[in-house]
C-alpha positions as CSV (number, residue, x, y, z in Angstrom):
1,X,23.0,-2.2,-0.8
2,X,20.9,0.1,1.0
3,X,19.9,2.1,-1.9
4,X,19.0,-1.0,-4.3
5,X,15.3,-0.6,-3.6
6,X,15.4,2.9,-5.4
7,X,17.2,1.4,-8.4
8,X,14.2,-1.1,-9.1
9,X,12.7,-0.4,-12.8
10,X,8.8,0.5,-12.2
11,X,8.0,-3.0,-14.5
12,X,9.3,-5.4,-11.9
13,X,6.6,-4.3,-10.0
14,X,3.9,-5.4,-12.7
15,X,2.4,-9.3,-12.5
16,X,1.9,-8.9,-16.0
17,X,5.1,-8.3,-16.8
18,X,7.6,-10.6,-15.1
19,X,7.5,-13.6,-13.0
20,X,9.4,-14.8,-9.9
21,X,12.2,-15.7,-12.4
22,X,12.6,-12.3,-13.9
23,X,12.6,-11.1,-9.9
24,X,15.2,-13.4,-8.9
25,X,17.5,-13.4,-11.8
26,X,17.0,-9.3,-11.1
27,X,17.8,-9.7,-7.5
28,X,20.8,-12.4,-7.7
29,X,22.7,-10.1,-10.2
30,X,22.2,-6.9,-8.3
31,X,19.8,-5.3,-11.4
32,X,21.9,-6.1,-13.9
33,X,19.9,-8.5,-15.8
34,X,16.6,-6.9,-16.3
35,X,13.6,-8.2,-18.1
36,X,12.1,-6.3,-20.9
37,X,9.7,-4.0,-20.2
38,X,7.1,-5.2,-22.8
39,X,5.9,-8.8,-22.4
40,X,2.2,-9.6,-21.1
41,X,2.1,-12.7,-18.8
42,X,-0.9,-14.2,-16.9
43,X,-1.2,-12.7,-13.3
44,X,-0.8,-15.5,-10.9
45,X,-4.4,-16.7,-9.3
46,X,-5.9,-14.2,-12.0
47,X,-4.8,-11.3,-10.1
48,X,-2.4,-8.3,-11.2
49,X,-0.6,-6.1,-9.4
50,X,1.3,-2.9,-10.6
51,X,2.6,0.8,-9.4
52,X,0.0,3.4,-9.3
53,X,0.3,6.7,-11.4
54,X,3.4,8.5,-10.3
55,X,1.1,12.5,-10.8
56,X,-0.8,10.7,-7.6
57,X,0.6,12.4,-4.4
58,X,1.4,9.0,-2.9
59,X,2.6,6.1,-3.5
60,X,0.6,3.6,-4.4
61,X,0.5,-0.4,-5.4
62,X,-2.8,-1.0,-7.4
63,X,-4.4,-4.8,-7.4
64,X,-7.2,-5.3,-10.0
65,X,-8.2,-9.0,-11.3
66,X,-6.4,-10.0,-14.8
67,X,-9.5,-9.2,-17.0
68,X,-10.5,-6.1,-16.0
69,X,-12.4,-3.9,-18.7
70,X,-14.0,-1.2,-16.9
71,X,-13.8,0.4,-13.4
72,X,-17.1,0.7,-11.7
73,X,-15.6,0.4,-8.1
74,X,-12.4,1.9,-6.8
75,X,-11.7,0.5,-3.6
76,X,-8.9,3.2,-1.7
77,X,-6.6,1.2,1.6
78,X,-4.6,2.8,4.1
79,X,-2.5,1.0,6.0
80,X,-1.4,1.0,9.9
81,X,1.5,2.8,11.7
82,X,5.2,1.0,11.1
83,X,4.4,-1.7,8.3
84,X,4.9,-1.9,4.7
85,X,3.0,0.4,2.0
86,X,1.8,-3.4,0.9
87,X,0.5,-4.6,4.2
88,X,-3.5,-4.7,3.5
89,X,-2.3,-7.0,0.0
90,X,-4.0,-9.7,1.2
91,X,-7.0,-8.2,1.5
92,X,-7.1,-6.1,-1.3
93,X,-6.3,-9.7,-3.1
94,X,-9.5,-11.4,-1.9
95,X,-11.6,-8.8,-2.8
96,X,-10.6,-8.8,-6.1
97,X,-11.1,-12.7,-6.2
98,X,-14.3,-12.5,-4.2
99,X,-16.0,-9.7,-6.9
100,X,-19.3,-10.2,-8.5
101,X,-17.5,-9.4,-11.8
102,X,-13.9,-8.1,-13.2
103,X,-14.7,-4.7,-12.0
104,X,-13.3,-3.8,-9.1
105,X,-10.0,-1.9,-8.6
106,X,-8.2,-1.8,-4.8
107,X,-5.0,1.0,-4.9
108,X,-3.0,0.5,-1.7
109,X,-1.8,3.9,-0.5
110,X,1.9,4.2,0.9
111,X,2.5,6.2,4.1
112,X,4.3,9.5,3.4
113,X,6.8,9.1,6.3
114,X,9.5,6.1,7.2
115,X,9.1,4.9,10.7
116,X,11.8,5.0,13.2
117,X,10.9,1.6,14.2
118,X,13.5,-1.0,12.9
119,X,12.5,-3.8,10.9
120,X,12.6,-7.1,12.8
121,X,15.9,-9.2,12.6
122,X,16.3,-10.9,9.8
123,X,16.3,-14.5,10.3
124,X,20.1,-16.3,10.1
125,X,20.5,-17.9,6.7
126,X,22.7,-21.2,7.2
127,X,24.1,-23.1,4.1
128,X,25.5,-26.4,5.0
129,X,24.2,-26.0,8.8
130,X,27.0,-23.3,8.8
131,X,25.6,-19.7,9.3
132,X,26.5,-17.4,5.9
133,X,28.8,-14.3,6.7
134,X,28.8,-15.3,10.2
135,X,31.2,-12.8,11.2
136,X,29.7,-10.0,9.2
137,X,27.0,-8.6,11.9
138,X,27.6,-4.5,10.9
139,X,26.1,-4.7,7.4
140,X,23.1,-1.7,7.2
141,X,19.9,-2.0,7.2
142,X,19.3,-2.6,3.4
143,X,15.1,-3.6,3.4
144,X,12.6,-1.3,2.9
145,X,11.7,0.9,5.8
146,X,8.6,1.1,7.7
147,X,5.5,3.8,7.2
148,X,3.7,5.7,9.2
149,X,1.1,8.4,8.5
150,X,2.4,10.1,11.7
151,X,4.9,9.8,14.7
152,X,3.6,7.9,17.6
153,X,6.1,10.3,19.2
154,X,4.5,13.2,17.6
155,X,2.8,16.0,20.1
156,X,-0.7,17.3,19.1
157,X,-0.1,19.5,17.1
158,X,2.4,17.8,14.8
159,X,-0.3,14.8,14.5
160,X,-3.1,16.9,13.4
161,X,-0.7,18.5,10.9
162,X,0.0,15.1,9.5
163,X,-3.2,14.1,9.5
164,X,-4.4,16.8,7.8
165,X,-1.8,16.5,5.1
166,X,-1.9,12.6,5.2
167,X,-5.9,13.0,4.5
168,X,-5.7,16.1,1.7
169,X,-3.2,13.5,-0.1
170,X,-5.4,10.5,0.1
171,X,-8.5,12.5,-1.0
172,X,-6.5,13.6,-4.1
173,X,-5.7,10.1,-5.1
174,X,-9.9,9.1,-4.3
175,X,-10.6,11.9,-6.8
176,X,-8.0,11.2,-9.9
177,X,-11.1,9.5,-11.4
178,X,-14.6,10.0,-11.9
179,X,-15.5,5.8,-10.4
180,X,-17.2,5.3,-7.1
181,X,-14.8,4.7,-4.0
182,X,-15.1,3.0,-1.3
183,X,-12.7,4.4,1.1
184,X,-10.5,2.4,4.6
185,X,-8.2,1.8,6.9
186,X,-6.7,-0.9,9.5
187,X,-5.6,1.7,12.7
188,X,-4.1,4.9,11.4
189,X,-4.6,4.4,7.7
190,X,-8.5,4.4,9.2
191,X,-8.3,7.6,10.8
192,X,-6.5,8.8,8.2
193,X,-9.6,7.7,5.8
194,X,-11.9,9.0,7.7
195,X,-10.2,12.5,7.4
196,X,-10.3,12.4,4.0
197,X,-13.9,11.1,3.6
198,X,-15.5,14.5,3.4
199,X,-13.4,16.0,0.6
200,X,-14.3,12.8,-1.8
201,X,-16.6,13.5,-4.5
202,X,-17.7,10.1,-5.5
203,X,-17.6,8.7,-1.7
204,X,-19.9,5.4,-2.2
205,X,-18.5,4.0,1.6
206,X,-16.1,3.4,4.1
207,X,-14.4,0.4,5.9
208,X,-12.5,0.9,9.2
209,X,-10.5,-1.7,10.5
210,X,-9.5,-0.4,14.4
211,X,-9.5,2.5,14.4
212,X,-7.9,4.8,16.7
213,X,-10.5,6.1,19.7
214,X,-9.5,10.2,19.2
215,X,-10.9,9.5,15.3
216,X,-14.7,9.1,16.5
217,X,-15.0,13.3,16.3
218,X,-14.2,13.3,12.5
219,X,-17.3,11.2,11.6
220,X,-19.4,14.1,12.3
221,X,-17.9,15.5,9.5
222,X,-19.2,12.8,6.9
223,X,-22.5,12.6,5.4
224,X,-24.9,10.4,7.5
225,X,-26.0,8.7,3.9
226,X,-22.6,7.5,3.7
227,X,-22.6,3.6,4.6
228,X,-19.7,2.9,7.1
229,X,-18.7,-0.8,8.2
230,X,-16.4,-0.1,11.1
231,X,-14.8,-3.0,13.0
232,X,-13.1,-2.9,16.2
């Protein structure tokens, strides 16, 4: 079912909430056994993970550790052209593990636009050594598609609009609160963060991960006193 994702209750999404039962139960009967939206379960590895304010202009999967009191750090990911909204999870994971103390919060920003790139085949799924559905090869496309901040096709002009937009949106979601960010990127999401980096009020650094060679002229726009850990 293509439009299943869309269907998914905003609790699945919650570590505290449900568990890889509750998800699979969900899954195997198509959403019609749904855990409660109420229960409070241990994070696995101490971790939680949850969806980010919907008034936020993007979409966004927050990751904070278990026993978090108080925000003193909020630490802002964008991620690369034609993957998953939750591709930097792993590192927004260890740096929540890795933390001095329970106060750090990462909120991984979702690209605004699906990517005309297809997802990879899915592996064959074989029961018995006998493929499953073997003769079934027109069923649609029903995983989540790819993001991008902008079309690798796109001409100039449509990039710097995107871009523009992309880094207005991101600087919104920086600024819901009054906690110091650190603000990054792998690739696009980095040129994307660097965009955005002037119009955050609380801008305490940023990270870029590769990031694209026409994004070096938007540093001029950041404050000098801003630390910056960029990695090729």
């Amino acid at each position: 079912r293509r439009d299943f994702w869309e269907e998914i209750p905003d609790h699945m999404y919650d570590t505290s909430k449900t568990d890889e039962t509750d998800c699979i139960t969900f899954f195997q009967t198509v959403g019609h056994l749904c855990p409660a939206d109420s229960k409070r379960l241990s994070s696995p590895g101490g971790v939680r993970q949850y969806l980010a304010s919907k008034e936020l202009p993007l979409r966004g999967i927050v990751v904070e550790p278990d026993s978090i009191k108080e925000v003193k750090l909020l630490v802002v990911l964008c991620h690369g052209i034609e993957v998953l909204g939750h591709d930097l999870y792993s590192v927004a994971h260890q740096l929540c593990l890795r933390a001095p103390s329970p106060s750090r919060r990462v909120l991984l920003l979702e690209a605004p636009h699906e990517s005309a790139q297809p997802r990879e085949e899915e592996e064959e799924v074989k029961a018995a050594g006998m493929p499953i559905d073997e003769s079934n090869t027109d069923l649609p496309e029903w995983r989540k598609p790819l993001r991008e901040w902008w079309s690798r096709n796109a001409k100039e002009k449509e990039a710097e609009k995107c871009l523009s937009e992309a880094a207005e949106a991101v600087a919104k979601c920086c600024n819901a609160g009054d906690t110091k960010v650190v603000l990054g990127g792998f690739s696009q999401g980095a040129a994307v963060a660097l965009a955005a980096a002037p119009r955050v009020k609380n801008l305490a650094g940023l990270v870029l991960m590769s990031p694209p060679g026409f994004a070096a002229h938007l540093a001029s726009k950041v404050a000098p006193t801003i630390p910056a850990l960029v990695a090729a």
